[in-house]
Short mmCIF file of the C-alpha atoms (twelve columns), coordinates in Angstrom:
data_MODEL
# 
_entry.id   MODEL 
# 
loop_
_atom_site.group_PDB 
_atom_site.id 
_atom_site.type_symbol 
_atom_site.label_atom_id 
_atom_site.label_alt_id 
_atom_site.label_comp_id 
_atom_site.label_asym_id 
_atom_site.label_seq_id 
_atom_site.Cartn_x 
_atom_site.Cartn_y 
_atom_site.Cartn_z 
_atom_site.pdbx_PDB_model_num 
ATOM 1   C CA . UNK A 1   0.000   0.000  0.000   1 
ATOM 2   C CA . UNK A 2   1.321   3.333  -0.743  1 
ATOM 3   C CA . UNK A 3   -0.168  6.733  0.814   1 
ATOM 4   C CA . UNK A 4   -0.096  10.217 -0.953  1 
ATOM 5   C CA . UNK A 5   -0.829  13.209 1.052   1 
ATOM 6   C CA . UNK A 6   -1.127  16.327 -0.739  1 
ATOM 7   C CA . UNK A 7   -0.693  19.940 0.882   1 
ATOM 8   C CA . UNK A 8   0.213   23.758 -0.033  1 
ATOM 9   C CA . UNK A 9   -2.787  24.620 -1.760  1 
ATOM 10  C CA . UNK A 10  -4.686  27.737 -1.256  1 
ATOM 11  C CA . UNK A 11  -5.858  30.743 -2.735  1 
ATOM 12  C CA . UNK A 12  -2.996  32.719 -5.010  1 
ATOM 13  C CA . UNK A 13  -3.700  35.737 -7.114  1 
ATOM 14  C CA . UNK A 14  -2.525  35.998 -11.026 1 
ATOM 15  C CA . UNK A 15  0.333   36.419 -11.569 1 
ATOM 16  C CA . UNK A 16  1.400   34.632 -7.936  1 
ATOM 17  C CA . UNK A 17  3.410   31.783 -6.893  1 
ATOM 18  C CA . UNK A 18  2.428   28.558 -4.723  1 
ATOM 19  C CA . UNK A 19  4.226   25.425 -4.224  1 
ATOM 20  C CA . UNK A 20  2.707   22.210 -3.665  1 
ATOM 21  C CA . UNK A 21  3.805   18.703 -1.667  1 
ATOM 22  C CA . UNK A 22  2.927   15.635 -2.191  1 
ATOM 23  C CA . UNK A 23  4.015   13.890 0.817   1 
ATOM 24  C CA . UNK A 24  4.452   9.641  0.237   1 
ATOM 25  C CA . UNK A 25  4.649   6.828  2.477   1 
ATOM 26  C CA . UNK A 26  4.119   2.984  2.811   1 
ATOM 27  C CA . UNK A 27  7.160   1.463  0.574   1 
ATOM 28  C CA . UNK A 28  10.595  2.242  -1.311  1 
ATOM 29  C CA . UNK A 29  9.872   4.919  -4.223  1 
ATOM 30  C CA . UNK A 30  12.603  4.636  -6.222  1 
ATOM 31  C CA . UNK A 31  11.240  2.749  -9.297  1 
ATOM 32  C CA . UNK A 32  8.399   4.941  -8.976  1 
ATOM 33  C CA . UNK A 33  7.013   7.449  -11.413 1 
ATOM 34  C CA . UNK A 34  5.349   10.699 -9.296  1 
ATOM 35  C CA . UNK A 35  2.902   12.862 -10.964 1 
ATOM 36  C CA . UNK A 36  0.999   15.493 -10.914 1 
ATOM 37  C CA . UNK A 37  -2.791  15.763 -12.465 1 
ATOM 38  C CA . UNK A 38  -5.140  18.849 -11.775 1 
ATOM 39  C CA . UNK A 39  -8.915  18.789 -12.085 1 
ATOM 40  C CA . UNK A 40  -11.314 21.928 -12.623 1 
ATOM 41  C CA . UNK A 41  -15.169 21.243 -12.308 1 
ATOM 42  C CA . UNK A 42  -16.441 19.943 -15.991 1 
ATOM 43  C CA . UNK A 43  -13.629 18.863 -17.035 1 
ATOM 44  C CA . UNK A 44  -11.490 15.420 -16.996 1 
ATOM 45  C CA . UNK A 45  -8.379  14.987 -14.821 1 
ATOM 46  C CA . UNK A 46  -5.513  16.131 -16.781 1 
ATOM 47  C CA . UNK A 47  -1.901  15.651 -16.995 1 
ATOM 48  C CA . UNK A 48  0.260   18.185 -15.430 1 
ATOM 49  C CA . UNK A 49  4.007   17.234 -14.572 1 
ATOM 50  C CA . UNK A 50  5.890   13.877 -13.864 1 
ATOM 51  C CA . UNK A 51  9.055   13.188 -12.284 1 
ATOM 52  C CA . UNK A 52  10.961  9.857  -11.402 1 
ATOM 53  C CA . UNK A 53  11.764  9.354  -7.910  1 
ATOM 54  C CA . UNK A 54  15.256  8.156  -9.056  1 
ATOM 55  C CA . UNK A 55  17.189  10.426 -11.723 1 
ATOM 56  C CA . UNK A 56  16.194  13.605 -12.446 1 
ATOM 57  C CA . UNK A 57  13.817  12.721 -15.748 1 
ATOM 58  C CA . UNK A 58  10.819  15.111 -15.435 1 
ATOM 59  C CA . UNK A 59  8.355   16.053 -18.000 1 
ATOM 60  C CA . UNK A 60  5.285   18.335 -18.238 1 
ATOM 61  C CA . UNK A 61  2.177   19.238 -19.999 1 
ATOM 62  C CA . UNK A 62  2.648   22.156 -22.497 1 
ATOM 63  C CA . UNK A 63  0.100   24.297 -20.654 1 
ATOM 64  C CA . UNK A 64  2.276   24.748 -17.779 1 
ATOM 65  C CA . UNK A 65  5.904   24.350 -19.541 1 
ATOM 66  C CA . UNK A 66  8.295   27.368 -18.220 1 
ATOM 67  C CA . UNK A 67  5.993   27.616 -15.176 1 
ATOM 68  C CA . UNK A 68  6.184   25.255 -13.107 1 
ATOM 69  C CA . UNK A 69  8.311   22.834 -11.742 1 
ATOM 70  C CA . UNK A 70  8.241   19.294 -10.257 1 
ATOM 71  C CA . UNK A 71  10.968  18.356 -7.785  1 
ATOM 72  C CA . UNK A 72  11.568  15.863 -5.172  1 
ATOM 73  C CA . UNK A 73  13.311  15.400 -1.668  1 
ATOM 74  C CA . UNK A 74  13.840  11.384 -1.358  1 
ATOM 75  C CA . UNK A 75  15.018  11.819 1.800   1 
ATOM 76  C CA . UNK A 76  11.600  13.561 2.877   1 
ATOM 77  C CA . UNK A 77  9.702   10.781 0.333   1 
ATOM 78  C CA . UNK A 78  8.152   14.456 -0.612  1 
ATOM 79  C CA . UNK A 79  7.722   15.732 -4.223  1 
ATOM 80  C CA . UNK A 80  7.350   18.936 -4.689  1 
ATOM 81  C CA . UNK A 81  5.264   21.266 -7.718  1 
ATOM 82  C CA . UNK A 82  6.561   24.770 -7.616  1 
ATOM 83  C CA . UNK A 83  3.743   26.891 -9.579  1 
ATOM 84  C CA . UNK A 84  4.766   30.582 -10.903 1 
ATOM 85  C CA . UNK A 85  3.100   32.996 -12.840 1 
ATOM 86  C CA . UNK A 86  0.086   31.341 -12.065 1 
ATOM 87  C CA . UNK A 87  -3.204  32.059 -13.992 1 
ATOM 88  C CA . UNK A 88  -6.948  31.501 -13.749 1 
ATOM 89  C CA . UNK A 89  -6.789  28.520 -15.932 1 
ATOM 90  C CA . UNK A 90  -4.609  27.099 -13.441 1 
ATOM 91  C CA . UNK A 91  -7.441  26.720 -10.497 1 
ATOM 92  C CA . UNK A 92  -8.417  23.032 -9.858  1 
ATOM 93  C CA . UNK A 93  -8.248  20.558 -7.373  1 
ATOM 94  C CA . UNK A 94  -4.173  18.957 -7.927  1 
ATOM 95  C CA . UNK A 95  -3.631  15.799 -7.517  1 
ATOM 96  C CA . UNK A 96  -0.151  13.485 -6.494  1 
ATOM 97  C CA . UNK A 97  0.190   10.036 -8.237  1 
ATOM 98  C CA . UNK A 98  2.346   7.268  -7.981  1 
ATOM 99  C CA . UNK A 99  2.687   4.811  -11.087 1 
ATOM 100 C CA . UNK A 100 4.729   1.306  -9.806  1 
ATOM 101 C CA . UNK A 101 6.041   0.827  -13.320 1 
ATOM 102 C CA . UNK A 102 7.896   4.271  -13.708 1 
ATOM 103 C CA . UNK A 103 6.617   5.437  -17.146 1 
ATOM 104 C CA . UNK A 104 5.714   8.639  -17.947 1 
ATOM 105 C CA . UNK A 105 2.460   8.906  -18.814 1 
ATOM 106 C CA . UNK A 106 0.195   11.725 -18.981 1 
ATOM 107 C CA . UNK A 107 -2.703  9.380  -18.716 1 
ATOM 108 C CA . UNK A 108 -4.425  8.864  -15.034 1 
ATOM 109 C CA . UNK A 109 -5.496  5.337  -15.382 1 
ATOM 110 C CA . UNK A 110 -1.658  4.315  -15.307 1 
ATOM 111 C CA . UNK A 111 -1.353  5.512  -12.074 1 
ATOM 112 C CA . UNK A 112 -2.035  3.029  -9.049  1 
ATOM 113 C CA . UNK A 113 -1.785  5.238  -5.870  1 
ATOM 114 C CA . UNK A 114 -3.444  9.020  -5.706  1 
ATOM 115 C CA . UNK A 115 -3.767  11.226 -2.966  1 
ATOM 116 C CA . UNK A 116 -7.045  13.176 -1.788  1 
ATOM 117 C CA . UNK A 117 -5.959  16.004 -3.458  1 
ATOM 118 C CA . UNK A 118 -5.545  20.053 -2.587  1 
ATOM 119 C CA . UNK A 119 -7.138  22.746 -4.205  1 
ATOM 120 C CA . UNK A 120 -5.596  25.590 -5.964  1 
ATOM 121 C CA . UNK A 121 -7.365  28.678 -6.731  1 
ATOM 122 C CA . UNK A 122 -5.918  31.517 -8.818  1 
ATOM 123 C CA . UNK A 123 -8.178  35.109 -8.400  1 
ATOM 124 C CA . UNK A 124 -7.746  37.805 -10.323 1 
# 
């Protein structure tokens, strides 16, 4: 069994910075795939970043490329989403994955584990 815990979210303005963590627990990570998927009302759960928990291979959805960032602290078993120059678009519930077999995908069924999730909301 693997646990994700999500925190960091809030409320942000335009323009703003916030930085989410994804905090995991239950087993060794470090064949592990972590993502990131977001999740506005209406729409499906999409793709936002990924990042192996060994190496430093990340990779990201183009709506967010050059403005945010996925990270990790392995020693923590924390990943991290740093999110700058934030806009409206970017309000949703955000979501921390796990996928066992440590592909990248940008699709949500491949991921096993997900955590509650934190919401995000950018105001203008």
């Amino acid at each position: 069994q693997v646990q994700l815990v999500e925190s960091g979210g809030g409320l942000v303005q335009a323009g703003g910075s916030l930085r989410l963590s994804c905090a995991a627990s239950g087993r060794t990570f470090s064949r592990y795939t972590m993502g990131w998927f977001r999740q506005a009302p209406g729409n499906q759960r999409q793709f936002v970043a990924a990042v192996k928990w060994s190496g430093d291979t990340t990779y990201y959805a183009d709506s967010v490329k050059g403005r945010f960032t996925v990270s990790k602290d392995t020693a923590k078993n924390t990943v991290y989403l740093q999110m700058n120059s934030l806009k409206l678009e970017d309000t949703a519930v955000y979501y921390c994955a796990a996928d066992e077999d440590g592909g990248m995908w940008p699709w949500p069924f491949r991921y096993e584990y997900w955590g509650q999730g934190t919401q995000v909301t950018v105001s203008s």
